[in-house]
Backbone as XML, in Angstrom:
<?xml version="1.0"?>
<chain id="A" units="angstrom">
  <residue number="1" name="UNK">
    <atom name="N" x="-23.913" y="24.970" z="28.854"/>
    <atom name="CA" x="-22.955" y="24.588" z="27.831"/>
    <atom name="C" x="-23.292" y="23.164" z="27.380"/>
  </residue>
  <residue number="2" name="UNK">
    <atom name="N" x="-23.240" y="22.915" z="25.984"/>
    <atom name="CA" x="-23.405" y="21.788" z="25.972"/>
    <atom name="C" x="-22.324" y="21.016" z="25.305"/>
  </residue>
  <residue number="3" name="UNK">
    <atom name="N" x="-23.286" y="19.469" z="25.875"/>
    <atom name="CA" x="-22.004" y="18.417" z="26.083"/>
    <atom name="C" x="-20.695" y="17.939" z="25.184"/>
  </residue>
  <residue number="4" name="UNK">
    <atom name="N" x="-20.785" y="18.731" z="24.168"/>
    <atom name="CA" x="-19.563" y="18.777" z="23.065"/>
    <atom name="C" x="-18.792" y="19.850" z="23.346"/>
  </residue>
  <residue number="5" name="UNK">
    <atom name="N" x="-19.564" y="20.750" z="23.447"/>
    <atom name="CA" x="-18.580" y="21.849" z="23.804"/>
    <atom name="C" x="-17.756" y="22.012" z="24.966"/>
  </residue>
  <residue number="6" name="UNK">
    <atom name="N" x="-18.393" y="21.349" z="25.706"/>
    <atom name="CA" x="-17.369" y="20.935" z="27.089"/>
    <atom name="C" x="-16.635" y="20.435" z="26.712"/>
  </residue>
  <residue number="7" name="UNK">
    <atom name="N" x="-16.444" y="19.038" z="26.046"/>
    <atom name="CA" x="-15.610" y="18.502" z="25.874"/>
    <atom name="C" x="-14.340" y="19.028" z="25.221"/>
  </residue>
  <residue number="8" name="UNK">
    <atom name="N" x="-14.829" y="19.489" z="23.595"/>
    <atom name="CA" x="-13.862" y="20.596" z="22.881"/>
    <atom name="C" x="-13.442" y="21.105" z="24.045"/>
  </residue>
  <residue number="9" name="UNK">
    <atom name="N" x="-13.583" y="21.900" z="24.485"/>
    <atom name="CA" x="-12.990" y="23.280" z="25.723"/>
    <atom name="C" x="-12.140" y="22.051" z="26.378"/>
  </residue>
  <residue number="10" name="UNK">
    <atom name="N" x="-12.583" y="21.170" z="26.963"/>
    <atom name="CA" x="-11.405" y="20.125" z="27.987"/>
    <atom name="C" x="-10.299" y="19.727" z="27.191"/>
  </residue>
  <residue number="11" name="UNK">
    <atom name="N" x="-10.566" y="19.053" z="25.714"/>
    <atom name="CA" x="-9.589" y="18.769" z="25.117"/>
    <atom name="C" x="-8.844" y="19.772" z="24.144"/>
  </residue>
  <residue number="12" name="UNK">
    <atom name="N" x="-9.097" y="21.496" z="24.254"/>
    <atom name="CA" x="-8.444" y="22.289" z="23.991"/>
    <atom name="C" x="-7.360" y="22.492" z="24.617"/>
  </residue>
  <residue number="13" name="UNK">
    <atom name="N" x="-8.246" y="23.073" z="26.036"/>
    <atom name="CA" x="-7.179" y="23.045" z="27.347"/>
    <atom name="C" x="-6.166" y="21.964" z="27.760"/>
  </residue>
  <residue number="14" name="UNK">
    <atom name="N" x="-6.240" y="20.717" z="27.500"/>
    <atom name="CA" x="-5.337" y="20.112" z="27.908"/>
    <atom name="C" x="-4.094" y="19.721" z="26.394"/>
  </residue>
  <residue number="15" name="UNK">
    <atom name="N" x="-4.376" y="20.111" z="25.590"/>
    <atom name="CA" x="-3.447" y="20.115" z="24.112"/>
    <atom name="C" x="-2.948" y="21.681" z="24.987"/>
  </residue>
  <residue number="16" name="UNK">
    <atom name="N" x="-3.352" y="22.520" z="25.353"/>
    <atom name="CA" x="-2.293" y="23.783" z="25.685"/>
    <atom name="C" x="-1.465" y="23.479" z="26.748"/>
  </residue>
  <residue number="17" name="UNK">
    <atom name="N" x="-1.852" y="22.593" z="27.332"/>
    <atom name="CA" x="-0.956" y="22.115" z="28.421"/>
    <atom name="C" x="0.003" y="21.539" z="28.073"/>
  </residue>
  <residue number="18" name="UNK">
    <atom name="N" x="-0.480" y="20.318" z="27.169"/>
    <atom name="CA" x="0.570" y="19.524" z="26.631"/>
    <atom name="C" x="1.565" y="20.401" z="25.477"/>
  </residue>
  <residue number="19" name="UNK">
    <atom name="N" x="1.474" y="21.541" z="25.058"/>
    <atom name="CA" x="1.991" y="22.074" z="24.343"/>
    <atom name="C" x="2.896" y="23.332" z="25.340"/>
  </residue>
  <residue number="20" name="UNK">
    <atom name="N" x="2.352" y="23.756" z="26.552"/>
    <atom name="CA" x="3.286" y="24.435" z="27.614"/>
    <atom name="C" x="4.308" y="23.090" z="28.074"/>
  </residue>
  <residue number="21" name="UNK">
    <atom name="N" x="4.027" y="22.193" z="27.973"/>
    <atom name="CA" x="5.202" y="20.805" z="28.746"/>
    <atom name="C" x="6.366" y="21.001" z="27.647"/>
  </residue>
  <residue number="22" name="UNK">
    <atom name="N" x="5.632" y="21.234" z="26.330"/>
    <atom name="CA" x="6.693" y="20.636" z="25.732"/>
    <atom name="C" x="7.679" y="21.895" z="25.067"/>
  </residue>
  <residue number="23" name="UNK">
    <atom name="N" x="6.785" y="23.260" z="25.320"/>
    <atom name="CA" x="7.591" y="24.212" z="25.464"/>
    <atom name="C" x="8.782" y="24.656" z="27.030"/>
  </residue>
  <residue number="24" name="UNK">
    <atom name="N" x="8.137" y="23.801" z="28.322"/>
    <atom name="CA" x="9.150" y="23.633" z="29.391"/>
    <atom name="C" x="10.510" y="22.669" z="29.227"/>
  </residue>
  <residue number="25" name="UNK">
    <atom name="N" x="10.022" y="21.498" z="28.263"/>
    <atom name="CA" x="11.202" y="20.317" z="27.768"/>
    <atom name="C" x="11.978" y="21.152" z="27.249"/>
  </residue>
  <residue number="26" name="UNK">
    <atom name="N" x="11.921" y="21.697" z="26.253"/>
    <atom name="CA" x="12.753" y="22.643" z="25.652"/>
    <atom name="C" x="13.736" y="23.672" z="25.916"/>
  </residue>
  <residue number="27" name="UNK">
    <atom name="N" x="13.142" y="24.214" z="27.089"/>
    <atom name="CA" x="13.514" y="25.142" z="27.586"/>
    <atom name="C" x="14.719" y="24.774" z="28.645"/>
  </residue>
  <residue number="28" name="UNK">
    <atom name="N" x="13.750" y="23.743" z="29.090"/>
    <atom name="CA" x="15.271" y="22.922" z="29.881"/>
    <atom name="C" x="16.199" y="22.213" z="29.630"/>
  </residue>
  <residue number="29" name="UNK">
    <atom name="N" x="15.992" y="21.363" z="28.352"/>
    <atom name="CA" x="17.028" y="21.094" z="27.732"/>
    <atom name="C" x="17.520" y="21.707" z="26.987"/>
  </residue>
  <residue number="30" name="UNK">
    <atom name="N" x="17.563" y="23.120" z="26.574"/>
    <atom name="CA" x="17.983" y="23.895" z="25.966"/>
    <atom name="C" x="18.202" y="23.749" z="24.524"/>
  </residue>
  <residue number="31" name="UNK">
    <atom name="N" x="16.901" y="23.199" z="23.897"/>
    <atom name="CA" x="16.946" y="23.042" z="22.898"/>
    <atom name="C" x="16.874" y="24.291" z="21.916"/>
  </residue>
  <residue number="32" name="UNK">
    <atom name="N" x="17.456" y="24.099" z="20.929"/>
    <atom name="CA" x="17.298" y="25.607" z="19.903"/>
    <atom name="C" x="17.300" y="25.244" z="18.294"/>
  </residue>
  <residue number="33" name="UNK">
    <atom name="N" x="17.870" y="23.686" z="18.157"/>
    <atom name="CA" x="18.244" y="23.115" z="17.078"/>
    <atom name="C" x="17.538" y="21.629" z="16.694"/>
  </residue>
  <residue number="34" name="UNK">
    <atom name="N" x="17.925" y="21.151" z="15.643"/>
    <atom name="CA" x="17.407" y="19.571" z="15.287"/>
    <atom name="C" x="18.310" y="19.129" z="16.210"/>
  </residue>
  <residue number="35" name="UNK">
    <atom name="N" x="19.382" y="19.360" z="15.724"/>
    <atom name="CA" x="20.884" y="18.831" z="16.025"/>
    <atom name="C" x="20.718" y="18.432" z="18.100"/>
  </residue>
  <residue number="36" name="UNK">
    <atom name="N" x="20.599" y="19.478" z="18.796"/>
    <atom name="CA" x="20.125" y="19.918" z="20.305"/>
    <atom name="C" x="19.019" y="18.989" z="20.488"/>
  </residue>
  <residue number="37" name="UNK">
    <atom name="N" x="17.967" y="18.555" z="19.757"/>
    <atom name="CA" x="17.240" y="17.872" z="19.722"/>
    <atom name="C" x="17.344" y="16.761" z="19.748"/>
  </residue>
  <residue number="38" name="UNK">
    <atom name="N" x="18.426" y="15.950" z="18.425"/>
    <atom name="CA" x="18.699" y="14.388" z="18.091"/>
    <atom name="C" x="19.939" y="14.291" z="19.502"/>
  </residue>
  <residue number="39" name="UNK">
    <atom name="N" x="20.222" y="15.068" z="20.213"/>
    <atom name="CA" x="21.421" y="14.697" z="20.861"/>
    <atom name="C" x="20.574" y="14.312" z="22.192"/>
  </residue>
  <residue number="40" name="UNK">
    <atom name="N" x="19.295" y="14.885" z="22.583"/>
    <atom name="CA" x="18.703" y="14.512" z="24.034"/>
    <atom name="C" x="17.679" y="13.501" z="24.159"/>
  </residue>
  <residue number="41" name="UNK">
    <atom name="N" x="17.974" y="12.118" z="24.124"/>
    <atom name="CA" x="17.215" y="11.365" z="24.716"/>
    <atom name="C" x="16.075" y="11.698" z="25.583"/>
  </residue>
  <residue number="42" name="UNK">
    <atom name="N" x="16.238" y="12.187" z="26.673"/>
    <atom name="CA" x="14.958" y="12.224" z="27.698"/>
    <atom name="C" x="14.403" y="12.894" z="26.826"/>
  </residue>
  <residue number="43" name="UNK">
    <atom name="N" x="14.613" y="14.484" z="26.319"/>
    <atom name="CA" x="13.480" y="15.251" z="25.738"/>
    <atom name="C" x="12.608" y="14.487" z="24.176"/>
  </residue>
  <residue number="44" name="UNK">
    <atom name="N" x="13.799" y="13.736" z="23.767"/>
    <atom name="CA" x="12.950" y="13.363" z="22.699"/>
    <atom name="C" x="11.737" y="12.279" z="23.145"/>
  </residue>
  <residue number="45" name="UNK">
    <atom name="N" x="11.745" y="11.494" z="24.275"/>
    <atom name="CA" x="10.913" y="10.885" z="24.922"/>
    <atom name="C" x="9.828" y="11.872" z="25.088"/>
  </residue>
  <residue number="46" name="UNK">
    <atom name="N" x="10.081" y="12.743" z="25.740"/>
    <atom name="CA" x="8.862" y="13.451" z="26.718"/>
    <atom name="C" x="8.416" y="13.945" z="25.366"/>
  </residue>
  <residue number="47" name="UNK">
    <atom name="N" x="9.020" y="14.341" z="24.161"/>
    <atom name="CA" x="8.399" y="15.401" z="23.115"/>
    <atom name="C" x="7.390" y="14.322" z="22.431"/>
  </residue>
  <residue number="48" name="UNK">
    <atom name="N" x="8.011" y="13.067" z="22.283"/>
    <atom name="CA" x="7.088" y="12.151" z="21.030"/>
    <atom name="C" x="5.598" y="12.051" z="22.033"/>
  </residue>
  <residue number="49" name="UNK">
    <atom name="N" x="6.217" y="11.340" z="23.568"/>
    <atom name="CA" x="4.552" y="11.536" z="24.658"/>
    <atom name="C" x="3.903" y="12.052" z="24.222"/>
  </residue>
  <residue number="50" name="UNK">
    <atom name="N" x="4.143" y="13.727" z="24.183"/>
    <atom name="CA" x="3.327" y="14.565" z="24.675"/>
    <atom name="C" x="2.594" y="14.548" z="23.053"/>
  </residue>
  <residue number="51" name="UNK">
    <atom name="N" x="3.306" y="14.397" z="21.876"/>
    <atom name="CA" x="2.518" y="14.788" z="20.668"/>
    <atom name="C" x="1.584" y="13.750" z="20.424"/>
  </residue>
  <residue number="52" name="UNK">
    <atom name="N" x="2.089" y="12.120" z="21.256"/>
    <atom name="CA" x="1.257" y="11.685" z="21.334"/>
    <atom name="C" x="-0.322" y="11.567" z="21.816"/>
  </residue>
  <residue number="53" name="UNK">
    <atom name="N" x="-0.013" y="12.219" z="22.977"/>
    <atom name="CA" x="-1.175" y="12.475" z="23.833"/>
    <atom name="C" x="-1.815" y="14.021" z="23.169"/>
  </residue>
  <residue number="54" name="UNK">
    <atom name="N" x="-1.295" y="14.311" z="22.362"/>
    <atom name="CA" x="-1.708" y="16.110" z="21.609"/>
    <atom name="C" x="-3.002" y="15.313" z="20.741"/>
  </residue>
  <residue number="55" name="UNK">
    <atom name="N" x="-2.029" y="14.159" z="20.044"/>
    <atom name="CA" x="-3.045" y="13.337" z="19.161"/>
    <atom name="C" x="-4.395" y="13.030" z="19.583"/>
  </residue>
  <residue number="56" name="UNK">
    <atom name="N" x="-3.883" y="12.360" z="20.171"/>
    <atom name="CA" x="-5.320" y="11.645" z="21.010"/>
    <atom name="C" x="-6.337" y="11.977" z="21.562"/>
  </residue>
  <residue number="57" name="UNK">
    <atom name="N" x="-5.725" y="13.159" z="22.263"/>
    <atom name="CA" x="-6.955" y="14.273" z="22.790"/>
    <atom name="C" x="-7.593" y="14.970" z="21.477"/>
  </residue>
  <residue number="58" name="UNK">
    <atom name="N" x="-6.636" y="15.404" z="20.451"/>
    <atom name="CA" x="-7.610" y="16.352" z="19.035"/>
    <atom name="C" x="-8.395" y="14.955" z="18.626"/>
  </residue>
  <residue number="59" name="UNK">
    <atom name="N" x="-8.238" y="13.537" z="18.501"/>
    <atom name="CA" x="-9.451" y="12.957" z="17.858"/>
    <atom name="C" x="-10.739" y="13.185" z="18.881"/>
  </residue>
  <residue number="60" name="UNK">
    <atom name="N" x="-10.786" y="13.542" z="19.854"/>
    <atom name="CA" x="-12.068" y="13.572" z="20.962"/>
    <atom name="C" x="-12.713" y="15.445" z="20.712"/>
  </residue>
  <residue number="61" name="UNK">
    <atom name="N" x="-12.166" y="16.082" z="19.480"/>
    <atom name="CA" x="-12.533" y="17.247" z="19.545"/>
    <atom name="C" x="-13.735" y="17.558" z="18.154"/>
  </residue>
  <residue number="62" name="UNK">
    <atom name="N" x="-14.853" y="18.059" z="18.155"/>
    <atom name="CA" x="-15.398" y="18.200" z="17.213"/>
    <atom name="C" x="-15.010" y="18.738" z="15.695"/>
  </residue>
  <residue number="63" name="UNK">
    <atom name="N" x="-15.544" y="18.054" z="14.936"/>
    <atom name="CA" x="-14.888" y="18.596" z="13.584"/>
    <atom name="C" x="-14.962" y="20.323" z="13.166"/>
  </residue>
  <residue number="64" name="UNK">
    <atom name="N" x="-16.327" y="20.591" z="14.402"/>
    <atom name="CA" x="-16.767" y="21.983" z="13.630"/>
    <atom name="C" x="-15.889" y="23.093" z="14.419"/>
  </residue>
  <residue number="65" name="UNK">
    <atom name="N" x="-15.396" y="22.185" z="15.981"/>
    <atom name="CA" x="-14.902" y="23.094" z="15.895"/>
    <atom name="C" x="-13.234" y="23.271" z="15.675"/>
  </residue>
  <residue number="66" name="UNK">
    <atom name="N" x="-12.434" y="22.392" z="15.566"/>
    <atom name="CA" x="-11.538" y="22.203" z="14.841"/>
    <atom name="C" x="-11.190" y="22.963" z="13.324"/>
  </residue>
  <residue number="67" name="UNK">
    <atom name="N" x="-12.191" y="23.070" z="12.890"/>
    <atom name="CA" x="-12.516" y="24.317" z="11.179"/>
    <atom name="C" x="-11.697" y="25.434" z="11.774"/>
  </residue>
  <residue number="68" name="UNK">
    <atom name="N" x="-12.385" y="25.934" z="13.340"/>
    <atom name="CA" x="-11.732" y="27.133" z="13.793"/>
    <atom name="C" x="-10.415" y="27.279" z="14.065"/>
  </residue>
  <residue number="69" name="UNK">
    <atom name="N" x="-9.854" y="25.913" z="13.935"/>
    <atom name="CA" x="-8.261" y="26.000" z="14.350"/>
    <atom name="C" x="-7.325" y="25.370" z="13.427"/>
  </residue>
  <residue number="70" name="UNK">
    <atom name="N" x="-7.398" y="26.315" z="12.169"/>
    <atom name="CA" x="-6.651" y="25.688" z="10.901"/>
    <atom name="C" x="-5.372" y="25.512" z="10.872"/>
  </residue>
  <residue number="71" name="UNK">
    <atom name="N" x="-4.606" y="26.158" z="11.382"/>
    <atom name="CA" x="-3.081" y="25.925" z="11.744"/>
    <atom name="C" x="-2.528" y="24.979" z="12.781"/>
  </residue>
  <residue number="72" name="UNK">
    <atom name="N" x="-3.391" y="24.636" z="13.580"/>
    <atom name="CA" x="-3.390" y="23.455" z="14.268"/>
    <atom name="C" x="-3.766" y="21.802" z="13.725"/>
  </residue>
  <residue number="73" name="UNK">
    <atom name="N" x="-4.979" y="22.388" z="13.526"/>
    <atom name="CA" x="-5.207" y="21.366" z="12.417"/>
    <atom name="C" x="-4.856" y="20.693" z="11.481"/>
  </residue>
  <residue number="74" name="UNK">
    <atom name="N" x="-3.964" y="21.426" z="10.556"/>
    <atom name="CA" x="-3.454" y="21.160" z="9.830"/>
    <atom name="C" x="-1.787" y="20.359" z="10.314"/>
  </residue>
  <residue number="75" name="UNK">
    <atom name="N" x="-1.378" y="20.536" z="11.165"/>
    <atom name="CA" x="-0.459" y="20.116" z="11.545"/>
    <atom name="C" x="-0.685" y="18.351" z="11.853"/>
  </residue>
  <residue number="76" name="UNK">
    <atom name="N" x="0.253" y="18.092" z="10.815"/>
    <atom name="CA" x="0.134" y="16.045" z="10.962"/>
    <atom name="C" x="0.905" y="15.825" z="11.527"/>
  </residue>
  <residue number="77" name="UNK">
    <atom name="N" x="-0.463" y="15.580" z="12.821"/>
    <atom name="CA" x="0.439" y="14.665" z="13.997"/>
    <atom name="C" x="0.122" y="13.599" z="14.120"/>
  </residue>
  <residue number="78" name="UNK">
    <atom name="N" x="-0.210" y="12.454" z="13.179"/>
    <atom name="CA" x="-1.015" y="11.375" z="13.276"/>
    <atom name="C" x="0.686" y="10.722" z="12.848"/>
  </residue>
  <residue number="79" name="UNK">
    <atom name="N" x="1.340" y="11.259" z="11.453"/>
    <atom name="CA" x="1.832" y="9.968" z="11.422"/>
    <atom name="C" x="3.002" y="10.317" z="12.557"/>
  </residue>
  <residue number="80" name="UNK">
    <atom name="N" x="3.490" y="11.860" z="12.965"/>
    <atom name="CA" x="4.046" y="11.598" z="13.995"/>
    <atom name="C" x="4.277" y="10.689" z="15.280"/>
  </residue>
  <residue number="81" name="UNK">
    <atom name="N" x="2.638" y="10.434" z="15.705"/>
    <atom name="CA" x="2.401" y="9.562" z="16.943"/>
    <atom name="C" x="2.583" y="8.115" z="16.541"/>
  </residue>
  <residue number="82" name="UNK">
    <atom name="N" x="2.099" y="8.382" z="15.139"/>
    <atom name="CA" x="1.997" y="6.899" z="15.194"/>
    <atom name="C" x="3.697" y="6.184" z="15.123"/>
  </residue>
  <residue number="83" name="UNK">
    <atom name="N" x="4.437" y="6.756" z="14.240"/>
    <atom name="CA" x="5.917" y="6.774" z="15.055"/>
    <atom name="C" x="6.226" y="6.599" z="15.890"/>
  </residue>
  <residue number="84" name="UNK">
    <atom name="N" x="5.934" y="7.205" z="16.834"/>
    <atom name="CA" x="6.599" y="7.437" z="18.060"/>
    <atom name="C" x="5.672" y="5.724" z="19.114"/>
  </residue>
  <residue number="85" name="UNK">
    <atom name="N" x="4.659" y="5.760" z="18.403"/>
    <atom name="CA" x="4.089" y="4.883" z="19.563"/>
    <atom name="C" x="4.114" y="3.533" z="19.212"/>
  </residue>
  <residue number="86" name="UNK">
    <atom name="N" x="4.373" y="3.397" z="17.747"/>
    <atom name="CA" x="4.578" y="2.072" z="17.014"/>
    <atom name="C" x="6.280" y="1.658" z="16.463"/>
  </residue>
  <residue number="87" name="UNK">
    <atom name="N" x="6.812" y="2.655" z="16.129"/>
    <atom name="CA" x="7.886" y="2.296" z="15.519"/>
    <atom name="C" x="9.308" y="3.216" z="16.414"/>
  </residue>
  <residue number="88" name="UNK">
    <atom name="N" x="9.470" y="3.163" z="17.923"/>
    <atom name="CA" x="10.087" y="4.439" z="18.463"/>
    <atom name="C" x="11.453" y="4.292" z="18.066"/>
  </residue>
  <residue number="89" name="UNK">
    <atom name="N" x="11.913" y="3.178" z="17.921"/>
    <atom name="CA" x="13.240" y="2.631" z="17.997"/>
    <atom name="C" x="13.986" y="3.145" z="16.253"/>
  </residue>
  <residue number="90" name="UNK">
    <atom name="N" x="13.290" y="3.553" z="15.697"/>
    <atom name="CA" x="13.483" y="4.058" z="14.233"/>
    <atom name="C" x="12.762" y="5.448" z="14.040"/>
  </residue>
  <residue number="91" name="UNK">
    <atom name="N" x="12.657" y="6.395" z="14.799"/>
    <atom name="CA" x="11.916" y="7.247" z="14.736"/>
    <atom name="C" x="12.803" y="8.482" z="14.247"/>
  </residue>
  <residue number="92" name="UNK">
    <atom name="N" x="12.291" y="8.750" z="13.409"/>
    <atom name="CA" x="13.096" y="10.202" z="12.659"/>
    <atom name="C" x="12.897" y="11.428" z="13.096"/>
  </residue>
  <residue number="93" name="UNK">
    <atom name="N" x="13.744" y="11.825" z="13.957"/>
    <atom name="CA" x="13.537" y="12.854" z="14.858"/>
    <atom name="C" x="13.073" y="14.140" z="14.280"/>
  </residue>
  <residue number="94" name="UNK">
    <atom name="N" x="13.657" y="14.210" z="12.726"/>
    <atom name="CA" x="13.031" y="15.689" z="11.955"/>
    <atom name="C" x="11.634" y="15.959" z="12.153"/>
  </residue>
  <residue number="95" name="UNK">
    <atom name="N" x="11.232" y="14.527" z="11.537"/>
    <atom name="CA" x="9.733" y="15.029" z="12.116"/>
    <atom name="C" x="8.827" y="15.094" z="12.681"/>
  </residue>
  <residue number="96" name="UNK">
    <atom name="N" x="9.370" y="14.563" z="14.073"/>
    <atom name="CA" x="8.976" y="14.857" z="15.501"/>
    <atom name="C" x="9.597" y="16.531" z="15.803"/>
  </residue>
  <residue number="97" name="UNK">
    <atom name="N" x="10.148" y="17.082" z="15.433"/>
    <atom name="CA" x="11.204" y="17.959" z="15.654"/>
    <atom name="C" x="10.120" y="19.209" z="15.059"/>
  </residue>
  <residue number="98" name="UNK">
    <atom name="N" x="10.024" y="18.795" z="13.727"/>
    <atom name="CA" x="8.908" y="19.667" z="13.010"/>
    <atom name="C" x="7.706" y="20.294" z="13.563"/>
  </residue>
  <residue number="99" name="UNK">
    <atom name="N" x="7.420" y="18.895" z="13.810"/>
    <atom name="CA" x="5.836" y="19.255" z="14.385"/>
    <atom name="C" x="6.088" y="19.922" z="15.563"/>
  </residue>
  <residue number="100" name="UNK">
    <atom name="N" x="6.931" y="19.709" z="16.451"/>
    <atom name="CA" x="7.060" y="20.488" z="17.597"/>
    <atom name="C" x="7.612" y="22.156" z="17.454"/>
  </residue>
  <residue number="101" name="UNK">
    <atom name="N" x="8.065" y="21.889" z="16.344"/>
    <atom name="CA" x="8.086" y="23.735" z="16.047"/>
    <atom name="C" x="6.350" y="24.215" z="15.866"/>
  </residue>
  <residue number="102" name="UNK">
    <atom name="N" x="6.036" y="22.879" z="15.206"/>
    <atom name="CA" x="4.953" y="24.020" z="14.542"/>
    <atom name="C" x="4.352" y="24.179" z="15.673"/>
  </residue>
  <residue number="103" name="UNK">
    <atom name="N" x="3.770" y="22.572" z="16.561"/>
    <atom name="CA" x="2.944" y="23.324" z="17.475"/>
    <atom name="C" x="3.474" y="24.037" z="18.540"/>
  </residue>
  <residue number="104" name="UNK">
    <atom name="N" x="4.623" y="25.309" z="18.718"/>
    <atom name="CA" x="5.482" y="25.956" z="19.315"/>
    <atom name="C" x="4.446" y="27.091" z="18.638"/>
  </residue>
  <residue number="105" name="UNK">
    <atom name="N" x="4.313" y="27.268" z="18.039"/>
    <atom name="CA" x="4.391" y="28.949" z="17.229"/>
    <atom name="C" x="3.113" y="29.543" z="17.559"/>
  </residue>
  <residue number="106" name="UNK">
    <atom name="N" x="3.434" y="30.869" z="17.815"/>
    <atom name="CA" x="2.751" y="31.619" z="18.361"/>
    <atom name="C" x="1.188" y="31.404" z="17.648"/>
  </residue>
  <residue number="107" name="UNK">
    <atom name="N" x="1.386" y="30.910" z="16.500"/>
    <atom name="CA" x="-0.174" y="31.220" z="15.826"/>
    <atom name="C" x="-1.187" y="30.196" z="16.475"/>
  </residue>
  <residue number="108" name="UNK">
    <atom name="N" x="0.042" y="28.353" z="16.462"/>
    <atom name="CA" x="-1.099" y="27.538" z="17.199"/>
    <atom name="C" x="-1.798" y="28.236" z="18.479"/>
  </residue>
  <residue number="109" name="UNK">
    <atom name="N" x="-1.211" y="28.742" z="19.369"/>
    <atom name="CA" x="-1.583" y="29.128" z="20.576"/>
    <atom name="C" x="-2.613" y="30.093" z="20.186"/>
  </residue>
  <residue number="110" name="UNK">
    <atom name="N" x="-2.047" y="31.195" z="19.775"/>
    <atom name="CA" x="-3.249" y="32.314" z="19.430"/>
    <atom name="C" x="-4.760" y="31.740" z="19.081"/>
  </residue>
  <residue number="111" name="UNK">
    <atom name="N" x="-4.089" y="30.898" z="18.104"/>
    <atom name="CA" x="-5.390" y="30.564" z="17.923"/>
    <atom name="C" x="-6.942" y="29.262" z="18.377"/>
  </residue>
  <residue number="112" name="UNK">
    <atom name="N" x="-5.746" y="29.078" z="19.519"/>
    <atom name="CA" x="-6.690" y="27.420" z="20.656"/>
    <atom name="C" x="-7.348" y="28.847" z="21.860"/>
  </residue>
  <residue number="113" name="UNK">
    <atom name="N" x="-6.271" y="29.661" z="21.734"/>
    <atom name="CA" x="-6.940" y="30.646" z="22.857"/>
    <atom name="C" x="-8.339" y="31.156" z="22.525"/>
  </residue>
  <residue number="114" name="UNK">
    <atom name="N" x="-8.105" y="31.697" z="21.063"/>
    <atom name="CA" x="-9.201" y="32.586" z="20.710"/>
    <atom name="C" x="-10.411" y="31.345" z="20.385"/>
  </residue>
  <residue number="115" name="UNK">
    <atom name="N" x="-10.088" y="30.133" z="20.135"/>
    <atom name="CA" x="-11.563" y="29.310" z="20.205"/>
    <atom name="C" x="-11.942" y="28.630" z="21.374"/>
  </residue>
  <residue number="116" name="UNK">
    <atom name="N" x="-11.056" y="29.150" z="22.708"/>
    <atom name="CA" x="-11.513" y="28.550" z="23.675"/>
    <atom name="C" x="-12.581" y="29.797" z="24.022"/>
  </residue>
  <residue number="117" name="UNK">
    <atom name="N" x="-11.758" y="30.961" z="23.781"/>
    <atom name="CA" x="-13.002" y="31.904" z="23.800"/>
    <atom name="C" x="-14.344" y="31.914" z="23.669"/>
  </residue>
  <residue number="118" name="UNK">
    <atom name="N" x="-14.309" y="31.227" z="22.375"/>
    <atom name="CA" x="-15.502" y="31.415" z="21.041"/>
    <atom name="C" x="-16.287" y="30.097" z="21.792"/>
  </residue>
  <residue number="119" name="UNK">
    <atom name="N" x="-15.482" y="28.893" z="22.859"/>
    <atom name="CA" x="-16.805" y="28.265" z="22.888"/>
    <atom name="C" x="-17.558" y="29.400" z="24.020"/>
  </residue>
  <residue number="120" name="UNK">
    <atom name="N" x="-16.715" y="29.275" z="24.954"/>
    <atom name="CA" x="-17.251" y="30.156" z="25.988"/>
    <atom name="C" x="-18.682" y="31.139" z="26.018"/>
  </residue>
  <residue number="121" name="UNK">
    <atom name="N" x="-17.703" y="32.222" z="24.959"/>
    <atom name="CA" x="-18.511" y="33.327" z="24.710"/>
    <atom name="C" x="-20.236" y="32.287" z="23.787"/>
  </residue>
  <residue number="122" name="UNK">
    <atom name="N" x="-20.136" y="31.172" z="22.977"/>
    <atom name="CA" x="-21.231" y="30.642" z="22.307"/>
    <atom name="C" x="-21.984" y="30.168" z="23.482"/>
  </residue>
  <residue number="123" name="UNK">
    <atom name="N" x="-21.569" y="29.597" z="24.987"/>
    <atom name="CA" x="-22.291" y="28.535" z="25.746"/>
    <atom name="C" x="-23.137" y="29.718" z="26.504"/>
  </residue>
  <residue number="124" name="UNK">
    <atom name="N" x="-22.005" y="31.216" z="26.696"/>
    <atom name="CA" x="-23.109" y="32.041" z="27.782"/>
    <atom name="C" x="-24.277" y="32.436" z="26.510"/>
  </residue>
  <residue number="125" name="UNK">
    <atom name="N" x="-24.218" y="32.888" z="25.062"/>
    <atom name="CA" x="-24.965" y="33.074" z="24.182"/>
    <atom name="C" x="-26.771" y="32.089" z="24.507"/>
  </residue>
  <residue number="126" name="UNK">
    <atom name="N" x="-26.003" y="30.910" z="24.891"/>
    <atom name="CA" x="-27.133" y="29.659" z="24.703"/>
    <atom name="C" x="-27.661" y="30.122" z="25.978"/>
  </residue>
  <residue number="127" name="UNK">
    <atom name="N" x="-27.318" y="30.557" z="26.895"/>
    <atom name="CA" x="-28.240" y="30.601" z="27.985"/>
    <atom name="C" x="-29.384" y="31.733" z="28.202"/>
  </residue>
</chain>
């Protein structure tokens, strides 16, 4: 496998992680709403973290293969983080709130799964 594609694959896998945390926040704070949302402190902490750290890990991911994950991709979490990590004390929970639906939905997942696949299945190809 080579050394990009490892990486992609590490920083796939750990955006699904960070995206199972923040589907467990939820779950335990019983979120279902904005409203459920703007009312919980801790979770809105752990939610801005984690999109932060969602961020940070997708800039360490290749562009080509990122193409493969358009619904993810497309999801702006830049100015989210940058919110959350620069300005927290004024942070507009909608759209921290947003993005955490989006990256909730079945399609992001479907589709980090099926290109964790695709490196996989490309690295045994190379050998």
């Amino acid at each position: 496998m080579k050394q990009s594609s490892k990486r992609d694959l590490i920083c796939i896998n750990k955006i699904i992680k960070y995206i199972a945390l923040i589907s467990k926040a939820y779950r335990n704070a019983k979120i279902k709403t904005l409203e459920d949302f703007e009312a919980d402190e801790v979770c809105q902490l752990a939610i801005a973290q984690a999109i932060t750290n969602i961020y940070e890990v997708k800039k360490n991911i290749q562009t080509e293969t990122l193409k493969k994950t358009p619904v993810f991709d497309n999801i702006l979490l830049k100015a989210a983080r940058n919110i959350a990590s620069h300005d927290y004390d004024s942070l507009d929970f909608k759209i921290v709130y947003k993005r955490t639906e989006q990256l909730l939905s079945d399609k992001v997942k479907q589709e980090l799964e099926v290109t964790i696949n695709d490196i996989k299945q490309d690295s045994e190809s190379d050998k």
